[in-house]
Backbone atoms as SQL, in Angstrom:
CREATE TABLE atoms (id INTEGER PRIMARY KEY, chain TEXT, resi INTEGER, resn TEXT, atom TEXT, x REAL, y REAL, z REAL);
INSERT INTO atoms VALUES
  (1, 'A', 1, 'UNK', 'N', 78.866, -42.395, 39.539),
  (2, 'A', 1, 'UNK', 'CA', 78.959, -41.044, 40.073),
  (3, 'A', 1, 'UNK', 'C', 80.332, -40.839, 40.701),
  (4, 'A', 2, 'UNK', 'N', 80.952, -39.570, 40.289),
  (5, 'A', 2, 'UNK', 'CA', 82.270, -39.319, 41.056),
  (6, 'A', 2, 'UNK', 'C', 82.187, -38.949, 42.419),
  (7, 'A', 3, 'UNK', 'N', 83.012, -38.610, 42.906),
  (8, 'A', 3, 'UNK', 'CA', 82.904, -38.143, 44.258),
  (9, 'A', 3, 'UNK', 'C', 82.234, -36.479, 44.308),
  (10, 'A', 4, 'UNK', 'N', 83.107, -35.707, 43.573),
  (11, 'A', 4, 'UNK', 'CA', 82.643, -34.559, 42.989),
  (12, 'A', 4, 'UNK', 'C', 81.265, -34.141, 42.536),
  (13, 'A', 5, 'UNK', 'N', 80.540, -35.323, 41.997),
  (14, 'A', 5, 'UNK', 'CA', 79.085, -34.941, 41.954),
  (15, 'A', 5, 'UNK', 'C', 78.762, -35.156, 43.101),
  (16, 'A', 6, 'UNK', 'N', 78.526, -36.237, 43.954),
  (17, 'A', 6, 'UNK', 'CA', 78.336, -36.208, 45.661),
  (18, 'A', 6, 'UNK', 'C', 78.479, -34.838, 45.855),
  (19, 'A', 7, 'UNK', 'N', 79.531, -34.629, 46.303),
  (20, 'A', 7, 'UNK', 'CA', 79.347, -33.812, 47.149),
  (21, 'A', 7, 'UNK', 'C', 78.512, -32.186, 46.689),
  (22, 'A', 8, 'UNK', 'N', 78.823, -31.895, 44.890),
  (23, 'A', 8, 'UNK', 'CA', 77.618, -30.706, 44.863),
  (24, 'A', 8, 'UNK', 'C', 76.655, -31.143, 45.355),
  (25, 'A', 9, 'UNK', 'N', 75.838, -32.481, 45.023),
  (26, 'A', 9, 'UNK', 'CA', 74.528, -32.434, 45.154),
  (27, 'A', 9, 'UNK', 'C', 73.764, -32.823, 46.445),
  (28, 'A', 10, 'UNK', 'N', 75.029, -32.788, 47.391),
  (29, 'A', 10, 'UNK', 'CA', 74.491, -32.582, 48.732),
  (30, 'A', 10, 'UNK', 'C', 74.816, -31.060, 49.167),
  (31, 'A', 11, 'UNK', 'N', 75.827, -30.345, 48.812),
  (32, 'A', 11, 'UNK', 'CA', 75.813, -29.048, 49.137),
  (33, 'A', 11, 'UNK', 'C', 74.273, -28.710, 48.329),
  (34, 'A', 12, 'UNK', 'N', 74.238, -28.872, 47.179),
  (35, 'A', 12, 'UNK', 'CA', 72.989, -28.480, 46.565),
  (36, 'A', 12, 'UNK', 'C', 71.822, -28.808, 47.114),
  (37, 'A', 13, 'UNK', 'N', 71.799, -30.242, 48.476),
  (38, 'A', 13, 'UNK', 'CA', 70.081, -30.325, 49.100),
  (39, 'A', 13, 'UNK', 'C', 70.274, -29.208, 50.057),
  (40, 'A', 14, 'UNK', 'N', 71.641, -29.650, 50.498),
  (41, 'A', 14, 'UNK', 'CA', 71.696, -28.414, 52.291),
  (42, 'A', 14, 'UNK', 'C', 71.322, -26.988, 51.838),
  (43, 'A', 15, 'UNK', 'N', 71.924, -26.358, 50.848),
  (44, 'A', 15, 'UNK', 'CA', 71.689, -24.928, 50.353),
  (45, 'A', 15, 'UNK', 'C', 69.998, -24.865, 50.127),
  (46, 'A', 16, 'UNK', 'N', 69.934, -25.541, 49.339),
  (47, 'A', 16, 'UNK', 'CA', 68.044, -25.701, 49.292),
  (48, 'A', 16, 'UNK', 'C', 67.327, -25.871, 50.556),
  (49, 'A', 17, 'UNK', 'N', 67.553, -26.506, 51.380),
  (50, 'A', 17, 'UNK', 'CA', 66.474, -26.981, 52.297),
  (51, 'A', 17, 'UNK', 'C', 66.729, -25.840, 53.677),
  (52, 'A', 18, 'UNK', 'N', 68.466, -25.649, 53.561),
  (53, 'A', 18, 'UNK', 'CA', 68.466, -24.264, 54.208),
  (54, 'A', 18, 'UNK', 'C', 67.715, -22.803, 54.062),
  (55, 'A', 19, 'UNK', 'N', 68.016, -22.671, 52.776),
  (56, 'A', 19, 'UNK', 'CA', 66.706, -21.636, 51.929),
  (57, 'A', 19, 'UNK', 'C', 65.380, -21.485, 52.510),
  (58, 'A', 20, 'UNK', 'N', 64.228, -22.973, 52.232),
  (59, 'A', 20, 'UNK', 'CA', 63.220, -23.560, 52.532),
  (60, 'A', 20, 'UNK', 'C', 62.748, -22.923, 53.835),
  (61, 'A', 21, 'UNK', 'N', 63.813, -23.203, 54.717),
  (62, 'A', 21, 'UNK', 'CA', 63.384, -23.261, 56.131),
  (63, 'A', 21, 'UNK', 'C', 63.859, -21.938, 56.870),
  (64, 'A', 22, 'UNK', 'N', 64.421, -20.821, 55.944),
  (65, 'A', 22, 'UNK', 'CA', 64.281, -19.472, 56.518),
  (66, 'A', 22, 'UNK', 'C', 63.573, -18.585, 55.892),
  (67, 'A', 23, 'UNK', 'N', 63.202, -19.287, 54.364),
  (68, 'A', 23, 'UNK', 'CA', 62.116, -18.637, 54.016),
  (69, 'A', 23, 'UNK', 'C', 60.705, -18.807, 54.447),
  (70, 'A', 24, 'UNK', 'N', 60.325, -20.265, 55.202),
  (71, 'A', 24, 'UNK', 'CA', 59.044, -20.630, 56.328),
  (72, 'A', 24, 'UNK', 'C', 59.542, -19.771, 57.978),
  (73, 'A', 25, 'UNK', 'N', 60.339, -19.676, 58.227),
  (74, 'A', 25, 'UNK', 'CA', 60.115, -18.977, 59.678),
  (75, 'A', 25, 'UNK', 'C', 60.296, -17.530, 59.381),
  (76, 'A', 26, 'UNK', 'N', 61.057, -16.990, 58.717),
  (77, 'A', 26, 'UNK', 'CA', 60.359, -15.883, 58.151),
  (78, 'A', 26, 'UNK', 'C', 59.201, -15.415, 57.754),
  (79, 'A', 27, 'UNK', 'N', 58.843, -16.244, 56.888),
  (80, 'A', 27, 'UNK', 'CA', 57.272, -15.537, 56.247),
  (81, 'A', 27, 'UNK', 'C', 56.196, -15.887, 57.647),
  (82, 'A', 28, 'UNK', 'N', 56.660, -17.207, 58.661),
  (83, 'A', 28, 'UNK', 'CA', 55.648, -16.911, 60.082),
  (84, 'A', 28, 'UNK', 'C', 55.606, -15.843, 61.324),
  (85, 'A', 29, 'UNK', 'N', 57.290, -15.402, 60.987),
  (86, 'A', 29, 'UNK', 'CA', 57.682, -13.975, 61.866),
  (87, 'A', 29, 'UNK', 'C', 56.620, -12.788, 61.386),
  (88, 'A', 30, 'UNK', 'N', 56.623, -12.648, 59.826),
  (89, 'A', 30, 'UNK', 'CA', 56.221, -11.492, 59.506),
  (90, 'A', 30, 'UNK', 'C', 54.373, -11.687, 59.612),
  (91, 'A', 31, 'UNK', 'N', 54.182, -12.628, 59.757),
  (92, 'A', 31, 'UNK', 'CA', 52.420, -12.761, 59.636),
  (93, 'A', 31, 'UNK', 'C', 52.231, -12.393, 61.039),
  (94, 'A', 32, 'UNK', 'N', 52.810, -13.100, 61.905),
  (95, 'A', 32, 'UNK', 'CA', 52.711, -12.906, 63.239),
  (96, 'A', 32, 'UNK', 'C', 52.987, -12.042, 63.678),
  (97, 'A', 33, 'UNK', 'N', 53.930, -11.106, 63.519),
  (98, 'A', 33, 'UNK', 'CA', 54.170, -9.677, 63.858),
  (99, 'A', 33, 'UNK', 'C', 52.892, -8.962, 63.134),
  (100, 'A', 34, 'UNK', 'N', 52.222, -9.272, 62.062),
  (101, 'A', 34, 'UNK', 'CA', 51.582, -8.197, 61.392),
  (102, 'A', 34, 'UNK', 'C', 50.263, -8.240, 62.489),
  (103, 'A', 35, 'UNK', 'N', 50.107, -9.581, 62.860),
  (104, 'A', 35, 'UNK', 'CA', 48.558, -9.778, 63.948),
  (105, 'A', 35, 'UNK', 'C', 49.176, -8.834, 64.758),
  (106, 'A', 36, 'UNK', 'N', 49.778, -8.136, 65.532),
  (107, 'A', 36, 'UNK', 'CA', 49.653, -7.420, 66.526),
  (108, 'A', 36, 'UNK', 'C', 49.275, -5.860, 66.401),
  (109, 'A', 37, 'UNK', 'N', 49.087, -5.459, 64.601),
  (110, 'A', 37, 'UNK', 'CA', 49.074, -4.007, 64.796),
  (111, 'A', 37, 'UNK', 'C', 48.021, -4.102, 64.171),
  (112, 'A', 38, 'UNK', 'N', 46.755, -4.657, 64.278),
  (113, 'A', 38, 'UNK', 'CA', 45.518, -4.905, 63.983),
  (114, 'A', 38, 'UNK', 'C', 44.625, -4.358, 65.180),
  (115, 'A', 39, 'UNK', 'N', 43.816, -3.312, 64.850),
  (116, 'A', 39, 'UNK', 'CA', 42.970, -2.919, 66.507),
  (117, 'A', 39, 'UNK', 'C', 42.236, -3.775, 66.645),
  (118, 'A', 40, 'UNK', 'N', 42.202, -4.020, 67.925),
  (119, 'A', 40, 'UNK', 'CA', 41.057, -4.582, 68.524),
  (120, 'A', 40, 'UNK', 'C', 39.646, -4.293, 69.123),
  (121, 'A', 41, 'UNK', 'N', 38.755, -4.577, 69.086),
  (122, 'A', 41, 'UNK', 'CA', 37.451, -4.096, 69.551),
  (123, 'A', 41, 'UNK', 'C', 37.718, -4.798, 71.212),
  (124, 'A', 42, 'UNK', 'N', 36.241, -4.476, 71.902),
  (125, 'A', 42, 'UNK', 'CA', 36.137, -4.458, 73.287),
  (126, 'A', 42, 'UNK', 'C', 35.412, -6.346, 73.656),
  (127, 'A', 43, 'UNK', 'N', 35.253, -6.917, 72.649),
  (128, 'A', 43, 'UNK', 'CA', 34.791, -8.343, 72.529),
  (129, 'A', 43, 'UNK', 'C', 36.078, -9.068, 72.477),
  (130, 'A', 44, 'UNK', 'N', 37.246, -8.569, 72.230),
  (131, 'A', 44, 'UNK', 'CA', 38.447, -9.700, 71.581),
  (132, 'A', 44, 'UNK', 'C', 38.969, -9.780, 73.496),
  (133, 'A', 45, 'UNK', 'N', 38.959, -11.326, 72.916),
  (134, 'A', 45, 'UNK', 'CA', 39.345, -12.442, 73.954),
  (135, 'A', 45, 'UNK', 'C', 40.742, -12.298, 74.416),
  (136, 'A', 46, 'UNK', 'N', 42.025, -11.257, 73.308),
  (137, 'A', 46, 'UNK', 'CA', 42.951, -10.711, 73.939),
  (138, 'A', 46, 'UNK', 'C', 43.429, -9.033, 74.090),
  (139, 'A', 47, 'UNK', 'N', 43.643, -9.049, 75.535),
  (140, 'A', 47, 'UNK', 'CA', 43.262, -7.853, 76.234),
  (141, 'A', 47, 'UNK', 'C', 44.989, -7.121, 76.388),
  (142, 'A', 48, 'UNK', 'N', 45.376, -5.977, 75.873),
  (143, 'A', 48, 'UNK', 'CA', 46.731, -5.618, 76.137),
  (144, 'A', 48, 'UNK', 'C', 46.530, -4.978, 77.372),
  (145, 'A', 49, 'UNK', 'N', 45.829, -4.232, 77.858),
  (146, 'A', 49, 'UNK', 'CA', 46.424, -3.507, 79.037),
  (147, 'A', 49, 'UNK', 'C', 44.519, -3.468, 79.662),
  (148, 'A', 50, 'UNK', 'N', 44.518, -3.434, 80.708),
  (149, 'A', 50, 'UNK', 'CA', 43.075, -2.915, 81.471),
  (150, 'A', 50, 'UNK', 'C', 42.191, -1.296, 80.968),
  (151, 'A', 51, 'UNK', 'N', 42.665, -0.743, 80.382),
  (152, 'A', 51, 'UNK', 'CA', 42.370, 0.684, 79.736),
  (153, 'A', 51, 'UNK', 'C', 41.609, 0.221, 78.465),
  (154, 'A', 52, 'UNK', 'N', 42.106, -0.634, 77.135),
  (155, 'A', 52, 'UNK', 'CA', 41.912, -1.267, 76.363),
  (156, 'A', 52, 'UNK', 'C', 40.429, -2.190, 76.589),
  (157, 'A', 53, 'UNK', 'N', 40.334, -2.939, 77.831),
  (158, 'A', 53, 'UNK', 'CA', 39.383, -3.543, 78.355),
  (159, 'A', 53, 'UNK', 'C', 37.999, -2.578, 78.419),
  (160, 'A', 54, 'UNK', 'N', 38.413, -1.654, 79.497),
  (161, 'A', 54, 'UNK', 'CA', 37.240, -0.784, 79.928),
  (162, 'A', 54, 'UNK', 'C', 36.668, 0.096, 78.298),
  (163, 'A', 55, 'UNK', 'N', 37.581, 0.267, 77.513),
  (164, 'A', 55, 'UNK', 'CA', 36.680, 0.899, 76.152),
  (165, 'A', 55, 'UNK', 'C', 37.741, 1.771, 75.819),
  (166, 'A', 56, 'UNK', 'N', 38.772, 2.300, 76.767),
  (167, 'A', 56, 'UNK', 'CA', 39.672, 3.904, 76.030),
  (168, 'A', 56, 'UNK', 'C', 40.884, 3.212, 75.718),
  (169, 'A', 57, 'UNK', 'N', 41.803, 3.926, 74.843),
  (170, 'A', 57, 'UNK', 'CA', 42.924, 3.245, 74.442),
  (171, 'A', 57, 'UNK', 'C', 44.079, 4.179, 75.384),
  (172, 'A', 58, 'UNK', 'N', 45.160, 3.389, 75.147),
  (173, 'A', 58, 'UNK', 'CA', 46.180, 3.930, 75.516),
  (174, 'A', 58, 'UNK', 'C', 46.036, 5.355, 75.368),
  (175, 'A', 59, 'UNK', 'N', 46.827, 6.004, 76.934),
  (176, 'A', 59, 'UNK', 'CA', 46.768, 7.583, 76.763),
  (177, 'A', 59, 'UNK', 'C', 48.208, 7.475, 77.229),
  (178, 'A', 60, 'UNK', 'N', 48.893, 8.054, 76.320),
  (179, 'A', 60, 'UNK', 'CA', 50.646, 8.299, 76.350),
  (180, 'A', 60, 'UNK', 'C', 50.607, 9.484, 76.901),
  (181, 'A', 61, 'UNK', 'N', 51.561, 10.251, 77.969),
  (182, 'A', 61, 'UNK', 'CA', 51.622, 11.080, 78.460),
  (183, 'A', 61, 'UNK', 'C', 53.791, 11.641, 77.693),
  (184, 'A', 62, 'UNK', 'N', 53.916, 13.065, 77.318),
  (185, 'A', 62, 'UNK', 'CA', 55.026, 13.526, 76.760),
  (186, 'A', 62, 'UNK', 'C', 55.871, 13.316, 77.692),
  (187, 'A', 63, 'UNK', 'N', 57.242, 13.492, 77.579),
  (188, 'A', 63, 'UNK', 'CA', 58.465, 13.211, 78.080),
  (189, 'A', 63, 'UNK', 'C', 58.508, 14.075, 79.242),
  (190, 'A', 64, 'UNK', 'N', 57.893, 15.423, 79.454),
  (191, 'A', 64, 'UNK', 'CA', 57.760, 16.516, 80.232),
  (192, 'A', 64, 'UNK', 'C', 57.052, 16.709, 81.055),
  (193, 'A', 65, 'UNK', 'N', 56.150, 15.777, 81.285),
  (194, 'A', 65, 'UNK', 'CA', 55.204, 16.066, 82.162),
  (195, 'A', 65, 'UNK', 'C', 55.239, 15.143, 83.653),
  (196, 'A', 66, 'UNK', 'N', 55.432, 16.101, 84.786),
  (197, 'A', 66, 'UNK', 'CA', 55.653, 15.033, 85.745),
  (198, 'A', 66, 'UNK', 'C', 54.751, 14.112, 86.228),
  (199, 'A', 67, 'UNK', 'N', 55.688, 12.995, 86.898),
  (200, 'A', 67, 'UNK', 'CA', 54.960, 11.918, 87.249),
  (201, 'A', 67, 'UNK', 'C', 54.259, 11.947, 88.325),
  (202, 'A', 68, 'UNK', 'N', 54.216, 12.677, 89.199),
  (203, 'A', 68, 'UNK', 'CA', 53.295, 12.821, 90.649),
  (204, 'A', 68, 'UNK', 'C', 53.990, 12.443, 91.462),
  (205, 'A', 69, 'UNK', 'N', 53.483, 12.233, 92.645),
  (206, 'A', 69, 'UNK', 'CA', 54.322, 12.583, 93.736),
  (207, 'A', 69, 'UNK', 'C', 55.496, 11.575, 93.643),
  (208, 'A', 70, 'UNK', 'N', 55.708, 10.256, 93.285),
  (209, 'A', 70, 'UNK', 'CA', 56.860, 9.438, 93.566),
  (210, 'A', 70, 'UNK', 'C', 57.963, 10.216, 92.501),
  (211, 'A', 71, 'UNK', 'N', 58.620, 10.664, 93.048),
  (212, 'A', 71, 'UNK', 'CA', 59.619, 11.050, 92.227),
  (213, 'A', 71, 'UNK', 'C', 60.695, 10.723, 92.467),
  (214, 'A', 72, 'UNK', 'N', 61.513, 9.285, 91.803),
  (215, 'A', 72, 'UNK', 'CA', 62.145, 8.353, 92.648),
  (216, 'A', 72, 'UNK', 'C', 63.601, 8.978, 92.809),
  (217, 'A', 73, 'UNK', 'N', 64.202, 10.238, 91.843),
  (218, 'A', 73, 'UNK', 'CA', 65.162, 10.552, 92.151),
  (219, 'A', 73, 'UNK', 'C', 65.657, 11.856, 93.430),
  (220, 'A', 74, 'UNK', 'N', 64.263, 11.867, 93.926),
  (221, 'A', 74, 'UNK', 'CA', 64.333, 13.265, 94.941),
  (222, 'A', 74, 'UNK', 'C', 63.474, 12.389, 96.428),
  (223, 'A', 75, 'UNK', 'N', 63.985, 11.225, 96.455),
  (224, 'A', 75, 'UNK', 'CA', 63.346, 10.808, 97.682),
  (225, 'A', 75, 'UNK', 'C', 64.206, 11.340, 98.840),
  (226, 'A', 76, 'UNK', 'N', 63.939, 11.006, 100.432),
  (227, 'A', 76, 'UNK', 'CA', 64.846, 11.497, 101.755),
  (228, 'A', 76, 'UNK', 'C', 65.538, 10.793, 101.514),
  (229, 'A', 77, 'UNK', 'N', 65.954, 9.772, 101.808),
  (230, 'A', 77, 'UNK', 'CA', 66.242, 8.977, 101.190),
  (231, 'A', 77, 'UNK', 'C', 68.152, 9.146, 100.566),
  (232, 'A', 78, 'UNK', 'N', 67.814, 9.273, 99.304),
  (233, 'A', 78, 'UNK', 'CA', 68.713, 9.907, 98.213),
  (234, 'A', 78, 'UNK', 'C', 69.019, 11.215, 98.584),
  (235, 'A', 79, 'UNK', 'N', 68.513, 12.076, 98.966),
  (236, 'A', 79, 'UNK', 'CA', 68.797, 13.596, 99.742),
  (237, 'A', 79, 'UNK', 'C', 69.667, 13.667, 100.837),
  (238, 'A', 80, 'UNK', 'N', 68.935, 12.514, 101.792),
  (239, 'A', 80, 'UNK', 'CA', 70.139, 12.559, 103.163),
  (240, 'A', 80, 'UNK', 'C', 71.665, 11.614, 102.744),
  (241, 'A', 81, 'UNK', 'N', 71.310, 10.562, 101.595),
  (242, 'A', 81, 'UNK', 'CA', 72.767, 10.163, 101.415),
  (243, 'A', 81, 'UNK', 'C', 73.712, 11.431, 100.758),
  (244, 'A', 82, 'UNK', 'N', 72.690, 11.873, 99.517),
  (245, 'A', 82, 'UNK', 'CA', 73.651, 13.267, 98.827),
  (246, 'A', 82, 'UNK', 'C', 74.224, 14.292, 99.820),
  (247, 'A', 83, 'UNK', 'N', 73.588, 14.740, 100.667),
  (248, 'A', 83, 'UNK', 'CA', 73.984, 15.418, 102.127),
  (249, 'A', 83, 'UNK', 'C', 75.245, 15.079, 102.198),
  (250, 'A', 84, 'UNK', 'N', 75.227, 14.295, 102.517),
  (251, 'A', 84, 'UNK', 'CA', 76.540, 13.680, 103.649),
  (252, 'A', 84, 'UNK', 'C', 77.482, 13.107, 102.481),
  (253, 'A', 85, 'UNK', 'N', 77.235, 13.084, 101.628),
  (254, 'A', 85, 'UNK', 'CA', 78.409, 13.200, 100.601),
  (255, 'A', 85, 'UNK', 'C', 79.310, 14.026, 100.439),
  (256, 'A', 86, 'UNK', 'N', 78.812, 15.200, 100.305),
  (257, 'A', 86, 'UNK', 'CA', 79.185, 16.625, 100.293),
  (258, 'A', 86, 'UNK', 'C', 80.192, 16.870, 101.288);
């Protein structure tokens, strides 16, 4: 064997076994990502949020609608520093 075959046919295992091993953590990324957008019933042993638990699913509230009283950018707070900025 020349030197020249050496060395393809170790570029040729590394290229292969490199292949191998992003085509296995890949194909476990995508299985595993796919388990998460599977619903769950009220028996499954994993629980995303306490709402989910009690029986109702997530209730998303729109971009517009206020949050109730903490309204962290209008505290005294932030008012008496803006004050005295001025």
């Amino acid at each position: 064997m020349t030197p020249f075959e050496i060395a393809i046919g170790t570029l040729q295992g590394l290229v292969t076994s490199t292949a191998f091993l992003l085509v296995l953590f890949i194909g476990f990324l995508v299985i595993a990502g796919l388990s998460k957008h599977r619903k769950r019933d009220g028996d499954s042993p994993v629980v995303r949020n306490l709402s989910e638990r009690m029986g109702e699913g997530a209730q998303y509230l729109p971009p517009d609608v206020p949050r109730g009283p903490a309204d962290q950018l209008n505290t005294p707070e932030l008012l008496e520093q803006s004050s005295q900025n001025k």
